[in-house]
N, CA, C and O atoms as CSV, one atom per row, in Angstrom:
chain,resi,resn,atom,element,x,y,z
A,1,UNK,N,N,0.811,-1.188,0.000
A,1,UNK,CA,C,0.000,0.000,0.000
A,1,UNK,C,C,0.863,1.263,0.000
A,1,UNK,O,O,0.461,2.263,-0.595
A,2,UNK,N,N,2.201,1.255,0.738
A,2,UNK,CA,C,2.865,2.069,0.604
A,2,UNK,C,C,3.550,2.700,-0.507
A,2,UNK,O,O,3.907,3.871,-0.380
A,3,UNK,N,N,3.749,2.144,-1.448
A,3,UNK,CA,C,4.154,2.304,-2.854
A,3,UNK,C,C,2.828,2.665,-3.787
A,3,UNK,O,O,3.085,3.354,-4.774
A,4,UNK,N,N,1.903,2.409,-3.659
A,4,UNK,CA,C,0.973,2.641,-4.364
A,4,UNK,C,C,0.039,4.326,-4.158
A,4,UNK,O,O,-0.783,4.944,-4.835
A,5,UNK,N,N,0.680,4.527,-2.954
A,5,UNK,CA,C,-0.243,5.925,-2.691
A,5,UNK,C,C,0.662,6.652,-3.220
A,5,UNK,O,O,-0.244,7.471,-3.375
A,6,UNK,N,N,1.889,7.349,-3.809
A,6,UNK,CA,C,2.387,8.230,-4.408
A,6,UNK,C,C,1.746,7.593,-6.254
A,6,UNK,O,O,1.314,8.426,-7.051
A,7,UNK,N,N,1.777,6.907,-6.422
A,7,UNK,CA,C,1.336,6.840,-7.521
A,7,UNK,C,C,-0.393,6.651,-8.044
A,7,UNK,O,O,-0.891,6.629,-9.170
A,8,UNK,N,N,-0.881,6.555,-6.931
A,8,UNK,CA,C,-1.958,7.141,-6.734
A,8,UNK,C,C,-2.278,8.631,-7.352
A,8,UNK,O,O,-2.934,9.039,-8.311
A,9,UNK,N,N,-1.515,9.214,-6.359
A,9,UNK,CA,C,-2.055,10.983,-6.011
A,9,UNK,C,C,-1.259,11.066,-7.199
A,9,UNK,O,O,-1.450,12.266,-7.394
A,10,UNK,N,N,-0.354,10.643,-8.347
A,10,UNK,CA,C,-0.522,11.089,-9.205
A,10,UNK,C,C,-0.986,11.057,-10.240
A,10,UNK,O,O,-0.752,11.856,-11.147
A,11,UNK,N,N,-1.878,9.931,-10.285
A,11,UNK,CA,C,-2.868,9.217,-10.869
A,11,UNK,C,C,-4.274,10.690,-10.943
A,11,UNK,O,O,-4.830,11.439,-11.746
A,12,UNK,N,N,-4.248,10.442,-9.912
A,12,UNK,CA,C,-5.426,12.002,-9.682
A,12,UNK,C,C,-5.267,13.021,-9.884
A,12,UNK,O,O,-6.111,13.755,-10.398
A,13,UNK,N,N,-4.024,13.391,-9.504
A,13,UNK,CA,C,-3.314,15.124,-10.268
A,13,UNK,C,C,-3.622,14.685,-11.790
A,13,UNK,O,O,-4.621,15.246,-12.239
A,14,UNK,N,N,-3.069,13.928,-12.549
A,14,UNK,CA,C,-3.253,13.649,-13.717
A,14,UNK,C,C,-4.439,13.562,-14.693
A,14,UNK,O,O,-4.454,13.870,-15.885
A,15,UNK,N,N,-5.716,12.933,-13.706
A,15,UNK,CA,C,-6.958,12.674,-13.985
A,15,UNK,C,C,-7.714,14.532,-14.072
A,15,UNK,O,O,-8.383,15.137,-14.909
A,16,UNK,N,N,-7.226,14.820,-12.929
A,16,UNK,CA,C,-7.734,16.375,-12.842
A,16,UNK,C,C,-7.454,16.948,-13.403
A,16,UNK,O,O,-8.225,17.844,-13.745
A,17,UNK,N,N,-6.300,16.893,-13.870
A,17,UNK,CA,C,-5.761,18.467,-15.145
A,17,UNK,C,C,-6.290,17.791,-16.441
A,17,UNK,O,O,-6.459,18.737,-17.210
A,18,UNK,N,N,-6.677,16.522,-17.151
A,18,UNK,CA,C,-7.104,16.124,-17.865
A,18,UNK,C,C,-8.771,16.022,-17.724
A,18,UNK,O,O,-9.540,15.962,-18.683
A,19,UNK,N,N,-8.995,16.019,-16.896
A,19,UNK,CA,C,-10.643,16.398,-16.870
A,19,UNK,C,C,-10.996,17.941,-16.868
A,19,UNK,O,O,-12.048,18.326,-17.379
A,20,UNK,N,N,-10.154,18.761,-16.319
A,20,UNK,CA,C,-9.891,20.390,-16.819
A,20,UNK,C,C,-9.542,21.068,-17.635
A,20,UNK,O,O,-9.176,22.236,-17.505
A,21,UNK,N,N,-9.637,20.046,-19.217
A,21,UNK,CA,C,-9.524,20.491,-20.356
A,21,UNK,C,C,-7.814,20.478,-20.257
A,21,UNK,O,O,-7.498,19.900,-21.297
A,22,UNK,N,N,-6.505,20.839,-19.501
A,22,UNK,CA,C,-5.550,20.476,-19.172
A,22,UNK,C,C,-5.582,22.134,-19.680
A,22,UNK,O,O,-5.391,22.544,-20.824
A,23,UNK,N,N,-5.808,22.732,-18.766
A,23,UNK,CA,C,-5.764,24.415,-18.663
A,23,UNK,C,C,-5.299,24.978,-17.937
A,23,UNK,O,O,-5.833,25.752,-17.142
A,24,UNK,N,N,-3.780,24.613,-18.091
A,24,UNK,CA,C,-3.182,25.541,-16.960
A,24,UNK,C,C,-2.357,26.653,-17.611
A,24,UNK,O,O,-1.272,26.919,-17.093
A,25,UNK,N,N,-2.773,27.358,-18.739
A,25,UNK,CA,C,-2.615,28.155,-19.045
A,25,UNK,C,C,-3.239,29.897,-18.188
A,25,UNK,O,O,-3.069,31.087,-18.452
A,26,UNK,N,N,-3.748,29.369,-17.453
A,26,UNK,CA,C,-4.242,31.138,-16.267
A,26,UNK,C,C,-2.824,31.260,-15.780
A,26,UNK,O,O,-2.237,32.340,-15.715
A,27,UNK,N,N,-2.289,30.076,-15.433
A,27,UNK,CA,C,-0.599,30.086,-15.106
A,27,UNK,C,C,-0.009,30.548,-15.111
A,27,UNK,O,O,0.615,30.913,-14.115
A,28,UNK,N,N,0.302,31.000,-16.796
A,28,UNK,CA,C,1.066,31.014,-17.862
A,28,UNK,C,C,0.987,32.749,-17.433
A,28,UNK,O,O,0.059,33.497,-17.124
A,29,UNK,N,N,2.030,32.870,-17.551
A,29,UNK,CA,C,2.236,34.744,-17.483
A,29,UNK,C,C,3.262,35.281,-18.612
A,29,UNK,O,O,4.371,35.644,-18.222
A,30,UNK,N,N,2.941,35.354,-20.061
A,30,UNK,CA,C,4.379,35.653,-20.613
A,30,UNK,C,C,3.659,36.784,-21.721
A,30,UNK,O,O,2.529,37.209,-21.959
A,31,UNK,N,N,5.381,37.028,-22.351
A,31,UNK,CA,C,5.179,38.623,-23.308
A,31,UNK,C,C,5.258,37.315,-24.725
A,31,UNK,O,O,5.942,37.253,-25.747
A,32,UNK,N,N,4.564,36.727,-24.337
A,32,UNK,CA,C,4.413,35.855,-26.077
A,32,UNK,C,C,3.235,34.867,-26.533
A,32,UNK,O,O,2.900,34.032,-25.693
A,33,UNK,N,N,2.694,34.865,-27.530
A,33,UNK,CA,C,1.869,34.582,-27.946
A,33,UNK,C,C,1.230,34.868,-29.280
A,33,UNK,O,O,2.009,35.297,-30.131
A,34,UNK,N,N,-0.229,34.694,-29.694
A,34,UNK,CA,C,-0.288,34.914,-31.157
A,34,UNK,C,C,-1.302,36.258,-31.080
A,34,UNK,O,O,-2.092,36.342,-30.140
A,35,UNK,N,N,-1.252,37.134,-31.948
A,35,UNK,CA,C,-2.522,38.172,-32.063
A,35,UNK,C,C,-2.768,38.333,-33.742
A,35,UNK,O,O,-2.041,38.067,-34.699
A,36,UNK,N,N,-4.497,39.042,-33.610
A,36,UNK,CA,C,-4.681,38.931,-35.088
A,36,UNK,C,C,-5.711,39.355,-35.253
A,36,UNK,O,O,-6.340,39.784,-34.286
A,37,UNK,N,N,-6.282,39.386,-36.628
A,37,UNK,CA,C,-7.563,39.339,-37.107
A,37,UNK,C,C,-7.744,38.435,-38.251
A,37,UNK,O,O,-7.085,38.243,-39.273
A,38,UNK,N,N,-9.690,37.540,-37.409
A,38,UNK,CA,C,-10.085,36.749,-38.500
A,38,UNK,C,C,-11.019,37.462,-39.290
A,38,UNK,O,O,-11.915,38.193,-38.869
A,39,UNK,N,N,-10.703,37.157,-40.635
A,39,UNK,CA,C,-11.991,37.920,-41.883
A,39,UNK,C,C,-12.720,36.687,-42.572
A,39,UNK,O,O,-12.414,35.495,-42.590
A,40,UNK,N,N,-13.673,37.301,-43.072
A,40,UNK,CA,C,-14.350,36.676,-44.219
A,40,UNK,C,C,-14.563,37.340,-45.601
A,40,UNK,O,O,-14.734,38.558,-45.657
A,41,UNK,N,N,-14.555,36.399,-46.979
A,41,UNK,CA,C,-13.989,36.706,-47.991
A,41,UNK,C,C,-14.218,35.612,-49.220
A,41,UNK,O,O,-14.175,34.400,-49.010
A,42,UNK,N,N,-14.400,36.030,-50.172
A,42,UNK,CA,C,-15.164,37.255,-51.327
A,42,UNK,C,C,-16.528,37.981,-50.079
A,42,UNK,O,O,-17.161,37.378,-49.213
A,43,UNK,N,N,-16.573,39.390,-50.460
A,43,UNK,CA,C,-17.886,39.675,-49.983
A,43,UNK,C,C,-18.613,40.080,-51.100
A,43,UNK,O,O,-19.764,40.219,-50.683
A,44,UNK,N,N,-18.585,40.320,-52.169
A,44,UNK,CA,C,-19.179,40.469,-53.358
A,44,UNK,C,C,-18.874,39.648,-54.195
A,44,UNK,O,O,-17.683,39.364,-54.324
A,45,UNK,N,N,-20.099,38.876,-55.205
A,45,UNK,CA,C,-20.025,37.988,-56.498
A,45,UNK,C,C,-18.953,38.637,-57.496
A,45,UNK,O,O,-18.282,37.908,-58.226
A,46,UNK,N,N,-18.811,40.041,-57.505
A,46,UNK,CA,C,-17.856,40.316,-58.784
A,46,UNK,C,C,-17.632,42.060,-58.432
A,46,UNK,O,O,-18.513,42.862,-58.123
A,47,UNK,N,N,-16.182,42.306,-58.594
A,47,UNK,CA,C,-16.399,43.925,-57.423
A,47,UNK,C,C,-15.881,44.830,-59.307
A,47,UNK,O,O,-15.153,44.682,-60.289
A,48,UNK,N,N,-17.199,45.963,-58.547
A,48,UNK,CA,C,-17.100,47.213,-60.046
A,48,UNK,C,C,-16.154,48.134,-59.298
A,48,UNK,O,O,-15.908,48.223,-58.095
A,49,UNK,N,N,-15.721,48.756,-60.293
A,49,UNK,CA,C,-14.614,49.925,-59.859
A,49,UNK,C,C,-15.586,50.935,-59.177
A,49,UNK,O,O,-16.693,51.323,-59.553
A,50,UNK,N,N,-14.627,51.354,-57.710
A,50,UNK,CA,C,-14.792,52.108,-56.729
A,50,UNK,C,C,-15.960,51.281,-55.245
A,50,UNK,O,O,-16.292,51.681,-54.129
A,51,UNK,N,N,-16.228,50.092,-55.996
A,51,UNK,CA,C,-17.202,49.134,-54.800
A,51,UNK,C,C,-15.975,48.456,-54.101
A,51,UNK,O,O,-15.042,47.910,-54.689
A,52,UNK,N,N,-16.163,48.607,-52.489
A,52,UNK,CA,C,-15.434,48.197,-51.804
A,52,UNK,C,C,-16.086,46.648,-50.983
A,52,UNK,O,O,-17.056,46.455,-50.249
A,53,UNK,N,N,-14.952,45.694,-51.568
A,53,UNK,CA,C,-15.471,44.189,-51.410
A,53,UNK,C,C,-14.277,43.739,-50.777
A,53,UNK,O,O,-13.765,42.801,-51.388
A,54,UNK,N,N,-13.586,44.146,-49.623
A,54,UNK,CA,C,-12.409,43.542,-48.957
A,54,UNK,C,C,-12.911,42.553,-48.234
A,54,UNK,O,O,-14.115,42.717,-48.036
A,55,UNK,N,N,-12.455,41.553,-47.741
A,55,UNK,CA,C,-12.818,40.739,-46.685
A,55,UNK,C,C,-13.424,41.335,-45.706
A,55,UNK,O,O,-13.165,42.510,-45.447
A,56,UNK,N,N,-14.258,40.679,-45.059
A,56,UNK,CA,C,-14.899,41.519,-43.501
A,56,UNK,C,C,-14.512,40.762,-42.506
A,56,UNK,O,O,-14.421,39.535,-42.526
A,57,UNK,N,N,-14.271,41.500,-41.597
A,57,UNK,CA,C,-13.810,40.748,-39.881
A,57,UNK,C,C,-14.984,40.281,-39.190
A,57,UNK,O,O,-16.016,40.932,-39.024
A,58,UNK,N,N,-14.787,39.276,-38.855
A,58,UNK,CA,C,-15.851,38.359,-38.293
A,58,UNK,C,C,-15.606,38.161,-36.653
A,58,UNK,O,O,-14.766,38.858,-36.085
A,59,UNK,N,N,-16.338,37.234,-35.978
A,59,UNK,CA,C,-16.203,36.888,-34.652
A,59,UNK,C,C,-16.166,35.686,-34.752
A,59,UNK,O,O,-17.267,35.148,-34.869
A,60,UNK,N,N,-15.100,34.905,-34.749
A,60,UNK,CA,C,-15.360,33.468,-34.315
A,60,UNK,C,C,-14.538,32.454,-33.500
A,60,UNK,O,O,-13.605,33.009,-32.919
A,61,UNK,N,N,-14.581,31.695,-33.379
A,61,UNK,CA,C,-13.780,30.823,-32.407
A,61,UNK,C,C,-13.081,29.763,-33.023
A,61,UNK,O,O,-13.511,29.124,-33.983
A,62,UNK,N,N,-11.719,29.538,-32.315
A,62,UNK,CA,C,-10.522,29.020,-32.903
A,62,UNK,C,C,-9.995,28.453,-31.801
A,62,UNK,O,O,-9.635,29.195,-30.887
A,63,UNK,N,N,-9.795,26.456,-31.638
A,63,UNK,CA,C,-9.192,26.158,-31.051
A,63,UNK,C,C,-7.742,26.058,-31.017
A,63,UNK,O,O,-7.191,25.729,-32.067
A,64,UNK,N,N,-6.780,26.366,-29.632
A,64,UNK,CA,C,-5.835,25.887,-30.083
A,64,UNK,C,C,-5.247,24.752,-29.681
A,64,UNK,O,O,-5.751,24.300,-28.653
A,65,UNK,N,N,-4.175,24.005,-30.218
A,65,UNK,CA,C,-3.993,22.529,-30.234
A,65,UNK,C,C,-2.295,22.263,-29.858
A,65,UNK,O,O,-1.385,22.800,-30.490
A,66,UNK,N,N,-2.122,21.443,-28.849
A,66,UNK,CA,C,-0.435,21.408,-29.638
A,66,UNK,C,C,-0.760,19.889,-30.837
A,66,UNK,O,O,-1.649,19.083,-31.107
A,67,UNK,N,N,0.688,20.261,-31.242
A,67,UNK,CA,C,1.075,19.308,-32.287
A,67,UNK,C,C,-0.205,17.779,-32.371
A,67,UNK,O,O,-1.092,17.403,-33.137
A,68,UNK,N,N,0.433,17.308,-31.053
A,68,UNK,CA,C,-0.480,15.942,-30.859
A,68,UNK,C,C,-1.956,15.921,-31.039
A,68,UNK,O,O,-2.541,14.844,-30.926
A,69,UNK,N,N,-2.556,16.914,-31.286
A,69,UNK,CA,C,-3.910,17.276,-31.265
A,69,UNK,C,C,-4.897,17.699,-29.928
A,69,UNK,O,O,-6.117,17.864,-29.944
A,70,UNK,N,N,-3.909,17.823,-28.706
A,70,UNK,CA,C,-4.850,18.008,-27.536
A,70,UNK,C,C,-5.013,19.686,-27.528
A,70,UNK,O,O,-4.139,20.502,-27.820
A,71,UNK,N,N,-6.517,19.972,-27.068
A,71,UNK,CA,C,-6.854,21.407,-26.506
A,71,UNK,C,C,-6.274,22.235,-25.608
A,71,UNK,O,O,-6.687,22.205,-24.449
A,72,UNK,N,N,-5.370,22.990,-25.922
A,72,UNK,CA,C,-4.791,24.051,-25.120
A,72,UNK,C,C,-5.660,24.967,-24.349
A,72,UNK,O,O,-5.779,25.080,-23.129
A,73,UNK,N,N,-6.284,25.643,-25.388
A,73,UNK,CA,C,-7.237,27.020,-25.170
A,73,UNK,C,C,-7.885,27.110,-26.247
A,73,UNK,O,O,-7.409,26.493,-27.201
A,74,UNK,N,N,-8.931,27.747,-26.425
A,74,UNK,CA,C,-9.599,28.180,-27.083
A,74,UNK,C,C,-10.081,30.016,-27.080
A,74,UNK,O,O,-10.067,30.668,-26.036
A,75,UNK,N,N,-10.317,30.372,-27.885
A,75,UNK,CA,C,-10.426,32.146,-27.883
A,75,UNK,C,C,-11.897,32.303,-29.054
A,75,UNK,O,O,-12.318,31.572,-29.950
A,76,UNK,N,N,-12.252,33.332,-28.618
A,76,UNK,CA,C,-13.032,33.938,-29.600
A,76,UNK,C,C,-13.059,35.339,-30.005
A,76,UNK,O,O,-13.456,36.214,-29.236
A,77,UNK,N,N,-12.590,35.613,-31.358
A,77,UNK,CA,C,-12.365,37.084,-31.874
A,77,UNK,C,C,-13.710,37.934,-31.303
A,77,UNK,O,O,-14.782,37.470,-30.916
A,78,UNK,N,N,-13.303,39.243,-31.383
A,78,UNK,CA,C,-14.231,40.397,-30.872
A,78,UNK,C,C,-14.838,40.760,-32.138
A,78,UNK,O,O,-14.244,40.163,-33.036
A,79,UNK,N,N,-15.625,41.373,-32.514
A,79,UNK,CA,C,-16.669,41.899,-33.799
A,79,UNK,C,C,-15.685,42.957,-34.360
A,79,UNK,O,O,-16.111,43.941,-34.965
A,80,UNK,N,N,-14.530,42.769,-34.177
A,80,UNK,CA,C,-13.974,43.487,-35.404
A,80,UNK,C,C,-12.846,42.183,-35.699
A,80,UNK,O,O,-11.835,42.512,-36.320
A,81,UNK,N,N,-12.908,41.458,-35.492
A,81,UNK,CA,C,-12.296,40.150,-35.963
A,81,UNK,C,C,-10.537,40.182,-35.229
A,81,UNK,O,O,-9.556,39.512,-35.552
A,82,UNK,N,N,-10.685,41.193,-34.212
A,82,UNK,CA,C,-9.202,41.188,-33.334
A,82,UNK,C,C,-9.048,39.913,-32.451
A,82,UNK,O,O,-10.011,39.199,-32.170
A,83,UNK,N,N,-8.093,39.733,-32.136
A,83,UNK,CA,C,-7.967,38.589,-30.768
A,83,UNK,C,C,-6.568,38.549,-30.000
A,83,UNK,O,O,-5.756,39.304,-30.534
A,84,UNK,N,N,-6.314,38.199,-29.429
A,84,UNK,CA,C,-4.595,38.588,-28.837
A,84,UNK,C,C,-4.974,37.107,-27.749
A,84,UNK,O,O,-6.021,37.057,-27.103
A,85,UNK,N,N,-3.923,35.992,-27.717
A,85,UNK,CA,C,-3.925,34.837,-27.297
A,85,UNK,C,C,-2.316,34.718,-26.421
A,85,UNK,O,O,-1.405,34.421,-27.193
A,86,UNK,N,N,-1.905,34.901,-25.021
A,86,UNK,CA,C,-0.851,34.629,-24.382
A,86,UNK,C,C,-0.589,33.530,-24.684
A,86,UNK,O,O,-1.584,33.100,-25.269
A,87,UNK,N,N,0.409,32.538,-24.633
A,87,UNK,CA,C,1.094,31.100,-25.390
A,87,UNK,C,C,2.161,30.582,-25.081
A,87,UNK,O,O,3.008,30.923,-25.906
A,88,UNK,N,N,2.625,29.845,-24.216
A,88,UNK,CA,C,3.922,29.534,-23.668
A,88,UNK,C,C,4.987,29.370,-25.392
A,88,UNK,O,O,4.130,29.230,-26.265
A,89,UNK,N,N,5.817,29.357,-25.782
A,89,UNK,CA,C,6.723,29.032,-26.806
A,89,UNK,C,C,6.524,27.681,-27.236
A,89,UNK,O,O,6.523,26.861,-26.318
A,90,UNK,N,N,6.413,27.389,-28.000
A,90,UNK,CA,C,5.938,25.870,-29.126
A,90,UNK,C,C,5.451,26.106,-29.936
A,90,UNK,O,O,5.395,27.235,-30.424
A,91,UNK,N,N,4.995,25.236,-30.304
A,91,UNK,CA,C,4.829,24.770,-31.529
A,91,UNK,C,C,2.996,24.627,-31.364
A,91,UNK,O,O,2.651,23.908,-30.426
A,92,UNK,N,N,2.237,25.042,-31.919
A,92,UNK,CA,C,0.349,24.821,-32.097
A,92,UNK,C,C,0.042,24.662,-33.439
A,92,UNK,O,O,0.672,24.901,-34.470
A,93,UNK,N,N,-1.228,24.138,-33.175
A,93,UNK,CA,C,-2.211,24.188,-34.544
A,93,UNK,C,C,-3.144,25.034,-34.204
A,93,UNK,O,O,-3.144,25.367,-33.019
A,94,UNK,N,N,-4.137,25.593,-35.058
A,94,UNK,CA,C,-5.043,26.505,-35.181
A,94,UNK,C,C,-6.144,26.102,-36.175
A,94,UNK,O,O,-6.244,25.982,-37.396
A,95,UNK,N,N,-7.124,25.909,-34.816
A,95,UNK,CA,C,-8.255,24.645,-35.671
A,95,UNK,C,C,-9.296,25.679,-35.385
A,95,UNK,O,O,-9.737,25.777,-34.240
A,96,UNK,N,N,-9.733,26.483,-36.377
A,96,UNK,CA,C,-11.030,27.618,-36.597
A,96,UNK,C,C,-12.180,26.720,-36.753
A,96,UNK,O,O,-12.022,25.733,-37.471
A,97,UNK,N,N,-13.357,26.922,-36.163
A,97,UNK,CA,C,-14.154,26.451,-35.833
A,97,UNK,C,C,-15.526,26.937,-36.975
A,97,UNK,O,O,-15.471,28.115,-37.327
A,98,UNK,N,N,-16.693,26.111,-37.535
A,98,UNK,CA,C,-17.580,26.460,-38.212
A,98,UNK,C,C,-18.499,27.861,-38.176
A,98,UNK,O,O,-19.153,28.042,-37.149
A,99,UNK,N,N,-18.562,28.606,-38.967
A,99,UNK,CA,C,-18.841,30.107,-38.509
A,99,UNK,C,C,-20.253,30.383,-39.268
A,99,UNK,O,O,-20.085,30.553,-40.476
A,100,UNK,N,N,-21.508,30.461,-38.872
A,100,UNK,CA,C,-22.481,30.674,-39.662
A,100,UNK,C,C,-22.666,31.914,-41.033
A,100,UNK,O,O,-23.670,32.225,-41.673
A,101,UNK,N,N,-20.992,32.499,-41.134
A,101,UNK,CA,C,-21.235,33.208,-41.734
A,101,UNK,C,C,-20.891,32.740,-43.373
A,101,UNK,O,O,-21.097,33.236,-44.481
A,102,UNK,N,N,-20.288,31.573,-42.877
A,102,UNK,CA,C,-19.109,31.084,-44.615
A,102,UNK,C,C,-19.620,29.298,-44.608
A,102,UNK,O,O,-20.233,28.554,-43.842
A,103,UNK,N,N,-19.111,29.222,-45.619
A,103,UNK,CA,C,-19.047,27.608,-46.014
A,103,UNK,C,C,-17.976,26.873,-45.305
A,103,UNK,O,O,-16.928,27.518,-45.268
A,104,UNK,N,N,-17.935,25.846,-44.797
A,104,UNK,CA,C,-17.087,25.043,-44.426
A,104,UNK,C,C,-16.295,25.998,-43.012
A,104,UNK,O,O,-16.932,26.637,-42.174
A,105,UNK,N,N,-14.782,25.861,-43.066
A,105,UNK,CA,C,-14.569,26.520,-41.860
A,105,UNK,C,C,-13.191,26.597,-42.840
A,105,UNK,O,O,-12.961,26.023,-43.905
A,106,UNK,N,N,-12.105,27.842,-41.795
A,106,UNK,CA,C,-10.799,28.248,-42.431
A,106,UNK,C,C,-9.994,27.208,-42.402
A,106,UNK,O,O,-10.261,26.367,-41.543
A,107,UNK,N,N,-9.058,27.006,-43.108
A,107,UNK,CA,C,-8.054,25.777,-43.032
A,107,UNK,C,C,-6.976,25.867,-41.590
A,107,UNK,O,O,-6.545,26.964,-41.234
A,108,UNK,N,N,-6.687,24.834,-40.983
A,108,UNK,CA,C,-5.551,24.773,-40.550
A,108,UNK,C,C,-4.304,25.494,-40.095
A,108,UNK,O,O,-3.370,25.414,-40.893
A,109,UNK,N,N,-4.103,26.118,-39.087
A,109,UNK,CA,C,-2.382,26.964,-39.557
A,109,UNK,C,C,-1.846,26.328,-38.288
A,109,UNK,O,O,-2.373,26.072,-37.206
A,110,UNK,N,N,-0.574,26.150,-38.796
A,110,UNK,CA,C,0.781,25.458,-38.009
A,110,UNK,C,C,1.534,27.144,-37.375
A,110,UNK,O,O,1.851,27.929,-38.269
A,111,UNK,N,N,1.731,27.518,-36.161
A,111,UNK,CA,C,2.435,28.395,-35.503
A,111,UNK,C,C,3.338,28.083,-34.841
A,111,UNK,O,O,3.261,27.000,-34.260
A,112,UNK,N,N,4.177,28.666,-34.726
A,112,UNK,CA,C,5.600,28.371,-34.011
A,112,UNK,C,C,5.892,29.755,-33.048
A,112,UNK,O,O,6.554,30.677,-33.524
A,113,UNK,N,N,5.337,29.831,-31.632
A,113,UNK,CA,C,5.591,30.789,-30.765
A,113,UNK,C,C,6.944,30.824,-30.165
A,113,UNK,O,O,7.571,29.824,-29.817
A,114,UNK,N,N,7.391,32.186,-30.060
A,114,UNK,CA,C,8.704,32.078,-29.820
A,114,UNK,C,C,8.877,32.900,-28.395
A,114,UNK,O,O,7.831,33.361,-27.940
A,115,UNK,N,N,9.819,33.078,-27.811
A,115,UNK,CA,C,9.918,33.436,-26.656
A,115,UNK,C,C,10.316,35.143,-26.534
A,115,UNK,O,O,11.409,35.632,-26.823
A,116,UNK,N,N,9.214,35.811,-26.070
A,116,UNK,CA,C,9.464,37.353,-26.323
A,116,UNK,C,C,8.828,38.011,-27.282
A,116,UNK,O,O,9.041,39.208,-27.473
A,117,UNK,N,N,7.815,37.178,-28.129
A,117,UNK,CA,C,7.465,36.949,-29.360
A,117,UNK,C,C,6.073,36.744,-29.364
A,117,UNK,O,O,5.565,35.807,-28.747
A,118,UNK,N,N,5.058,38.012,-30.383
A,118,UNK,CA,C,3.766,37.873,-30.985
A,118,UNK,C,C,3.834,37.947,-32.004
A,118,UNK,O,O,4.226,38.932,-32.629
A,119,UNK,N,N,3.289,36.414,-32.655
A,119,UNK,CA,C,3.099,35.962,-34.075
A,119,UNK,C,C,1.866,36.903,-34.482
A,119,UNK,O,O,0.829,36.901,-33.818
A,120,UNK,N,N,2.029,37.627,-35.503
A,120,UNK,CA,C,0.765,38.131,-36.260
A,120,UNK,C,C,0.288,37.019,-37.341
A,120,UNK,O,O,0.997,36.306,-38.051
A,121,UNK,N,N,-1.241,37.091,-37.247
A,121,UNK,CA,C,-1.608,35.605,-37.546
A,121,UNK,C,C,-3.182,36.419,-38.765
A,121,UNK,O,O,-3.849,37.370,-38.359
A,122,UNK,N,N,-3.276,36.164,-39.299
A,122,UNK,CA,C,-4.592,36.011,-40.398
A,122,UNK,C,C,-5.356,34.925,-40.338
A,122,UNK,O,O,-4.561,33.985,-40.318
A,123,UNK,N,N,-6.892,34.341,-40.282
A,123,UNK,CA,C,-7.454,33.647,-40.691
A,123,UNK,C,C,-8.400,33.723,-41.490
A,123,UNK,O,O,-9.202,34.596,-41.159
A,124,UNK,N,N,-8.692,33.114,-42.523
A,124,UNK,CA,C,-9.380,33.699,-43.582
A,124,UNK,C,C,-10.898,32.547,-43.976
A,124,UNK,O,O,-10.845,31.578,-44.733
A,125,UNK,N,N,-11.883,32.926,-43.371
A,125,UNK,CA,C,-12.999,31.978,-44.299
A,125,UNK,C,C,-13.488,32.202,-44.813
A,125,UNK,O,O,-13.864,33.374,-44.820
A,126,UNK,N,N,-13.961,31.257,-45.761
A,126,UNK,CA,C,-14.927,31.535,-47.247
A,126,UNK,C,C,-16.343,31.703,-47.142
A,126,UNK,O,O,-17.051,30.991,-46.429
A,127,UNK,N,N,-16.846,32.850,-48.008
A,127,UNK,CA,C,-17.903,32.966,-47.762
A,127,UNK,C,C,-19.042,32.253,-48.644
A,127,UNK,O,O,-20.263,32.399,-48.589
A,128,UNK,N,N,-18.322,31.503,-49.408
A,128,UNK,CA,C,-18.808,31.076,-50.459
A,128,UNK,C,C,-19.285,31.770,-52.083
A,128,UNK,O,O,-19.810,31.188,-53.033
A,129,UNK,N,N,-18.922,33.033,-51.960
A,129,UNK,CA,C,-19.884,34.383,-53.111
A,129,UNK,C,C,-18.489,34.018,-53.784
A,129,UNK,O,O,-17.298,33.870,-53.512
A,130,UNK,N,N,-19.448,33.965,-54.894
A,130,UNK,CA,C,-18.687,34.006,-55.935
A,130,UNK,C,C,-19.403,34.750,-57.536
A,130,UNK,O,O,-18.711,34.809,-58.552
């Protein structure tokens, strides 16, 4: 029994930060991470000279992942499509989530956070207009 209760309690530390989404990112206190804005895009079927059809900034939500595929954090842009995400240094994926405003959802992006360091980041979904 004596051998088994340290590996116990870490059996349960383990169980707990994995039943807590494994969020110990409130932790995390650093000058690095990713910031940005997500848009959406074509906004017009076909743009006439002087019609302004740039992408529009949206609000949506974007998990983030490390490499292996587990949930770090998740964020959701503000209605002008800004977001600013703190990030220990590694390596993430950036899995944008289905947005009622576009078809399908934005692709994929691989980030590499560096230490001291905000990645400026774009995400772009389709709106389907064509």
């Amino acid at each position: 029994m004596v051998l088994i209760r340290p590996y116990l309690r870490s059996l349960v530390c383990l169980l707990l930060l994995v039943a807590g989404g494994c969020d110990v990112l409130p932790f995390f206190g650093g000058d690095n991470g990713i910031n940005g804005v997500i848009l959406a895009g074509p906004t017009c079927p076909f743009q006439m000279e002087g019609e302004d059809c740039d992408d529009r900034p949206i609000a949506a939500t974007v998990i983030v992942r490390q490499p292996f595929g587990f949930e770090v954090t998740r964020f959701t842009s503000d209605d002008d499509g800004r977001f600013r995400v703190e990030l220990p240094p590694g390596n993430y994926q950036l899995d944008p989530q289905p947005n009622e405003c576009c078809i399908g959802t934005a692709p994929f992006q691989t980030v590499t956070v560096q230490d001291g360091q905000f990645n400026e980041i774009v995400i772009s979904y389709d709106t389907g207009i064509r």
